[in-house]
C-alpha positions as a Python dict, from the first residue, in 0.01 Angstrom:
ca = {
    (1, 'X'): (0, 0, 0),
    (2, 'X'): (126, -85, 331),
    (3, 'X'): (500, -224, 284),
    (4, 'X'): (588, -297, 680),
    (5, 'X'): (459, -337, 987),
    (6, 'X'): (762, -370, 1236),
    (7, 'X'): (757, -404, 1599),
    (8, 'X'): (908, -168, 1871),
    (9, 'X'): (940, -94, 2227),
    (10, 'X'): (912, -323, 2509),
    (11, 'X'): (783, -572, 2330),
    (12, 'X'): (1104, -605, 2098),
    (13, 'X'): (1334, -626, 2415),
    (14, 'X'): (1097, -809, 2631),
    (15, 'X'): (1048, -604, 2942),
    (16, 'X'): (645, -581, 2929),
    (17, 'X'): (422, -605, 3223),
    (18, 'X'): (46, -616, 3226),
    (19, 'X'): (-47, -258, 3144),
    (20, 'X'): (245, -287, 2850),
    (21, 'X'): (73, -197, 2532),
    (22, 'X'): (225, -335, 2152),
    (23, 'X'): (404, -59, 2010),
    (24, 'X'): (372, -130, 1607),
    (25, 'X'): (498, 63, 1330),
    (26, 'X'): (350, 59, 997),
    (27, 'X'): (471, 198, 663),
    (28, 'X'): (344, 280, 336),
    (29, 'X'): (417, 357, -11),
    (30, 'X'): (189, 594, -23),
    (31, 'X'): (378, 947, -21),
    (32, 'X'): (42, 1117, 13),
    (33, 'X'): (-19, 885, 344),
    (34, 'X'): (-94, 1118, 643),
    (35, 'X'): (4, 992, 959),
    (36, 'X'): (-309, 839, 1185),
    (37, 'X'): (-337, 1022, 1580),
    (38, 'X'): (-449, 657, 1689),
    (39, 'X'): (-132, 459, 1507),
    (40, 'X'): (239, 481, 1434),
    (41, 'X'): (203, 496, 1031),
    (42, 'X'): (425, 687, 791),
    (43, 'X'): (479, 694, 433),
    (44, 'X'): (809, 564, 320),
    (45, 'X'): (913, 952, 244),
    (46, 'X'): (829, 1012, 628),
    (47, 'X'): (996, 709, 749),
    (48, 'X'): (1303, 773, 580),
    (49, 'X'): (1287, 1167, 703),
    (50, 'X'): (1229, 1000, 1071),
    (51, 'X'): (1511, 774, 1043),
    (52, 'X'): (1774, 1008, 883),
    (53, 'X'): (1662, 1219, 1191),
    (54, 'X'): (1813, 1003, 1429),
    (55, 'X'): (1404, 878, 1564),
    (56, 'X'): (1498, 689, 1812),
    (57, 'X'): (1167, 494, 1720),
    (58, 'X'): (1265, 444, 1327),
    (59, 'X'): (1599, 359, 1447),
    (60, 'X'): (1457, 127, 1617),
    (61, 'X'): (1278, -7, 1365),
    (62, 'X'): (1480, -46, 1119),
    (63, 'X'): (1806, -220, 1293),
    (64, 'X'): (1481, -475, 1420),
    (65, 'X'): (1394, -581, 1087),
    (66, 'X'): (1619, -656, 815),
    (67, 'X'): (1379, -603, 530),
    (68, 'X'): (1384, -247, 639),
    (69, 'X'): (1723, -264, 663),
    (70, 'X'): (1788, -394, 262),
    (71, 'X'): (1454, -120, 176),
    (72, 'X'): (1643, 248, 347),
    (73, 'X'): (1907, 397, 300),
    (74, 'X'): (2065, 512, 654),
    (75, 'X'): (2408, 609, 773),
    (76, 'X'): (2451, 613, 1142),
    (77, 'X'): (2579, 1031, 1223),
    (78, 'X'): (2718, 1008, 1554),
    (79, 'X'): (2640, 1368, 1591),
    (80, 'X'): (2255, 1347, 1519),
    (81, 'X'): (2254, 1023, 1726),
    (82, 'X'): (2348, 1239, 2046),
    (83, 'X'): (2157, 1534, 1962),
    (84, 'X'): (1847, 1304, 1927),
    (85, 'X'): (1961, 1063, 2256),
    (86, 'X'): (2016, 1345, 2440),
    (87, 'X'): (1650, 1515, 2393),
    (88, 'X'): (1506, 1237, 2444),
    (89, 'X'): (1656, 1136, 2778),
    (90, 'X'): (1632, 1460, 2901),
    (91, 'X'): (1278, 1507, 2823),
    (92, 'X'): (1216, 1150, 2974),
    (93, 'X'): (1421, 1261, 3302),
    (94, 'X'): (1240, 1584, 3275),
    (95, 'X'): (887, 1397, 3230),
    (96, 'X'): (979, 1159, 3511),
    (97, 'X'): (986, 1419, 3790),
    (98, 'X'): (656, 1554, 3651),
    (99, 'X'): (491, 1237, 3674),
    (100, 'X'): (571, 1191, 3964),
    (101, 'X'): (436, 1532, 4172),
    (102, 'X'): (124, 1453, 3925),
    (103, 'X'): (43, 1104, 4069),
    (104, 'X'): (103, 939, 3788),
    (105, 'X'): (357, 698, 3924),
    (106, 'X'): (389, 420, 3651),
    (107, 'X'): (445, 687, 3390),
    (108, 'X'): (694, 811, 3559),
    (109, 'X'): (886, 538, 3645),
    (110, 'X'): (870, 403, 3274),
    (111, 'X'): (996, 767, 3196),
    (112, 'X'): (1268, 702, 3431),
    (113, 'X'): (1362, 321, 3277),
    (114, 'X'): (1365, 483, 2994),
    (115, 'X'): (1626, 734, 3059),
    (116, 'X'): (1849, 446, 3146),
    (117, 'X'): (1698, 202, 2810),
    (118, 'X'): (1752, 460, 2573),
    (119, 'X'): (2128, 566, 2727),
    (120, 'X'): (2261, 146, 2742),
    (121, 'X'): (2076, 44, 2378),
    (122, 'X'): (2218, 394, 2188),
    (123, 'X'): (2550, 350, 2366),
    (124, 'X'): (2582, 44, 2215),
    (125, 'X'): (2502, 159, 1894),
    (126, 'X'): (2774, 422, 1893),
    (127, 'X'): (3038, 236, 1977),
    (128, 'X'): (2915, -75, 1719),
    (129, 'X'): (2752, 115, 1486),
    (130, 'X'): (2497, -144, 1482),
    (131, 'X'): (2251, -313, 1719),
    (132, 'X'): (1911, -543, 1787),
    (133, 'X'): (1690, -374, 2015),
    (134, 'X'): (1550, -709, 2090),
    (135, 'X'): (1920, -850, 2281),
    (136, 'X'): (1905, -583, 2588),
    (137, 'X'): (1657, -776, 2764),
    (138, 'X'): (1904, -960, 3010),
    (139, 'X'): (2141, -635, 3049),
    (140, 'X'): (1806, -423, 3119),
    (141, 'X'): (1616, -677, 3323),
    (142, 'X'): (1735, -606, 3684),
    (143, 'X'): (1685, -223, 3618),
    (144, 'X'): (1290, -286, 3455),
    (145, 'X'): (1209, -527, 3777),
    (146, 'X'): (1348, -308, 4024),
    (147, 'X'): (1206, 71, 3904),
    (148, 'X'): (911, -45, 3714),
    (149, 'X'): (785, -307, 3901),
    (150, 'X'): (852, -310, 4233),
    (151, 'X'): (809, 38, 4286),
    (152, 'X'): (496, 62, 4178),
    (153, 'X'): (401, -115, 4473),
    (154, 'X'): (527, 111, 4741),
    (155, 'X'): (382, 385, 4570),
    (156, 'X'): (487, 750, 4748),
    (157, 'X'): (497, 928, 4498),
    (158, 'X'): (617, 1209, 4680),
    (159, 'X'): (953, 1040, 4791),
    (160, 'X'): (974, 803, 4478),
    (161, 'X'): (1210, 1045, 4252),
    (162, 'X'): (1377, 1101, 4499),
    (163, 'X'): (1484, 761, 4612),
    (164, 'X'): (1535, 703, 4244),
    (165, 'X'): (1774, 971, 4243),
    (166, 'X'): (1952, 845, 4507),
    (167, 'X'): (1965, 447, 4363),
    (168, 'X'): (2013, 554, 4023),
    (169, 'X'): (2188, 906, 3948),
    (170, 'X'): (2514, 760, 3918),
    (171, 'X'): (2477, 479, 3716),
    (172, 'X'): (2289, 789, 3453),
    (173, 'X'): (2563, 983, 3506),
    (174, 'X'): (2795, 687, 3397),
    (175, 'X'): (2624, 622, 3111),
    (176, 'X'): (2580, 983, 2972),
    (177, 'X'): (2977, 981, 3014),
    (178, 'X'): (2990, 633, 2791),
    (179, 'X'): (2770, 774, 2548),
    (180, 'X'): (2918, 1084, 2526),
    (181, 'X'): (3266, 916, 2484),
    (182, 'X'): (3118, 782, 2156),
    (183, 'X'): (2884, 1066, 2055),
    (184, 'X'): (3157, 1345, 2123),
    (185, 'X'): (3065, 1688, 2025),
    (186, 'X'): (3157, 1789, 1676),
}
């Protein structure tokens, strides 16, 4: 029996564009359900595993919706938070750079947004201990426009991480210091 169906992902904080797809989670009761290739959908068991992980997607989930909210039971670990943060910017950053010497220039620069999404939205979280994914679309708006956008349309995608280096690197840097300041090793 499918219990949610919850919303995540650009289309929460509302920075989409036309190839944006609709990121949807769904969850069942089911704790037999397997999850689908073609869909995000988990068993509650799963879910719950996902989200006690740190998932940056079930944590995104659940702080979205309430009823997921009053259905789990989650305590925010500063600890896992910025071992799970941390992978996943670095993968992003890592993924980025890839993209990029493969041509594939709007997956990189989402990869790159993303580094800087994921670092202001968890920051937040750290330091509030709780947030809505869907109120970061002013403070990210500049950022989205400016990588995802309008560099798409100059399009060298052999100078692009580069010049993305040079615009961006220190506002990263400054925000793996802020998130580190509330994520502090144990």
């Amino acid at each position: 029996m499918l219990l949610f169906t919850i919303p995540y992902g650009s289309s929460v904080y509302g920075l989409t564009n036309p190839k944006s797809d609709k990121d949807l989670v769904s969850i069942y009761s089911d704790l037999n359900y397997v999850q689908s290739e073609e869909e995000n959908s988990y068993s509650f068991k799963e879910f719950n595993r996902l989200l006690q992980l740190h998932d940056l997607m079930a944590l995104e989930c659940y702080f979205y919706s309430k009823d997921v909210q009053e259905a789990f039971d989650f305590e925010l670990n500063l600890h896992q938070l910025r071992k799970a943060v941390s992978a996943v910017v670095s993968n992003s950053h890592v993924k980025a750079k890839k993209k990029f010497k493969d041509e594939e220039i709007y997956i990189g620069l989402k990869s790159y947004f993303h580094c800087i999404r994921n670092l202001t939205m968890y920051t937040y979280l750290a330091r509030h201990g709780t947030f809505d994914p869907s109120s970061f679309k002013n403070e990210l708006e500049y950022v989205y426009q400016d990588i995802v956008v309008q560099r798409q349309l100059q399009a060298n995608s052999e100078t692009l991480f580069k010049e993305l280096e040079t615009d961006y690197k220190k506002l990263l840097k400054s925000l793996q210091h802020c998130f580190r300041m509330y994520c502090p090793k144990v």
